[in-house]
C-alpha positions in Angstrom: 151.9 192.7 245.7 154.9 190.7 245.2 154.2 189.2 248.2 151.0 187.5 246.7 150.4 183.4 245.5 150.4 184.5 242.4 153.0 187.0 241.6 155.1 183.8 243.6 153.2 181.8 240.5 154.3 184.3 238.0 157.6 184.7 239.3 158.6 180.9 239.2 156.4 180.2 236.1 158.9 182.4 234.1 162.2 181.2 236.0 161.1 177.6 235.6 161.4 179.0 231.7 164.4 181.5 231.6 166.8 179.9 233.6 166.9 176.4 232.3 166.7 177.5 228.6 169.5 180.0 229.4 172.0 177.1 230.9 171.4 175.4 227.5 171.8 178.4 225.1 175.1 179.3 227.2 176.4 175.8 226.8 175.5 175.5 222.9 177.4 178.7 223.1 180.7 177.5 225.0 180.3 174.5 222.7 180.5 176.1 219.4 183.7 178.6 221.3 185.6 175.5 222.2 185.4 174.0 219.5 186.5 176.6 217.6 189.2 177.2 219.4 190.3 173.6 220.3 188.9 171.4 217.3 189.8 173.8 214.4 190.2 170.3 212.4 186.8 169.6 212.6 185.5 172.6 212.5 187.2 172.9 209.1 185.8 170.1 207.8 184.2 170.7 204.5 180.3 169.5 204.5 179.8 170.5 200.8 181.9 173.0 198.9 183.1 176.1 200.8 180.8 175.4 203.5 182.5 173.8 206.8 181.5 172.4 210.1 182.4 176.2 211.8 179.4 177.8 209.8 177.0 175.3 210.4 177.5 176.0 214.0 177.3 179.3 213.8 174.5 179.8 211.7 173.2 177.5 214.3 173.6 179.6 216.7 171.1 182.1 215.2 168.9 179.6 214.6 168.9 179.0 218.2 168.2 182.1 218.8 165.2 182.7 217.0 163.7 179.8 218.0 164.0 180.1 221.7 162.9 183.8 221.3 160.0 181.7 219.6 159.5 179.1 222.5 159.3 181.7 224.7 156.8 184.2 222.9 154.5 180.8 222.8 155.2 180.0 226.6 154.4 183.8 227.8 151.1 183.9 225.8 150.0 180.7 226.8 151.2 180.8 231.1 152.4 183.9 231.9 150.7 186.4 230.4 147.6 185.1 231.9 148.9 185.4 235.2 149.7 188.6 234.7 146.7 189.9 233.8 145.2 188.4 236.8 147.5 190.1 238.9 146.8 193.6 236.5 143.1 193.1 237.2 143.6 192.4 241.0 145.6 195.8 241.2 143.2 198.1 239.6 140.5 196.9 241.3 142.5 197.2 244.8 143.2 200.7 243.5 139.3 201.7 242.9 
């Protein structure tokens, strides 16, 4: 089976997702470590009150998260799941 167009089609449908989306999240990520640890003058910086440039960041940084957990719910509903199911229905009816 995973020898077939379209698991090869499923297979680089979700890669052509994952991995590009992953090298951004990882350098967001390195981004807000270095500059923790090598701008801690800017990251300081007071924006308004007690909040500073460090907690934007990292609330950021869940934001990010949720949102590219969002992009990708929308992205496997709308072109992978459907390739999947294609491949599900393929299978069971090889198996009848």
């Amino acid at each position: 089976m995973e020898q077939t167009p379209e698991f090869v089609a499923l297979r680089h449908a979700f890669r052509r997702f994952v991995f590009p989306m992953t090298a951004v999240f990882l350098g967001w990520y390195l981004l807000y470590v270095l500059l923790s640890a090598y701008a801690r003058d800017f990251m300081a910086h007071k924006v308004t009150g007690n909040i500073n440039v460090a907690l934007i960041f990292g609330l950021a940084q869940f934001a990010s998260t949720f949102l590219i957990a969002y992009w990708y719910s929308r992205y496997a509903n709308s072109r992978l799941d459907p390739l999947a199911e294609k491949m599900r229905e393929t299978l069971e009816r090889a198996e009848r």
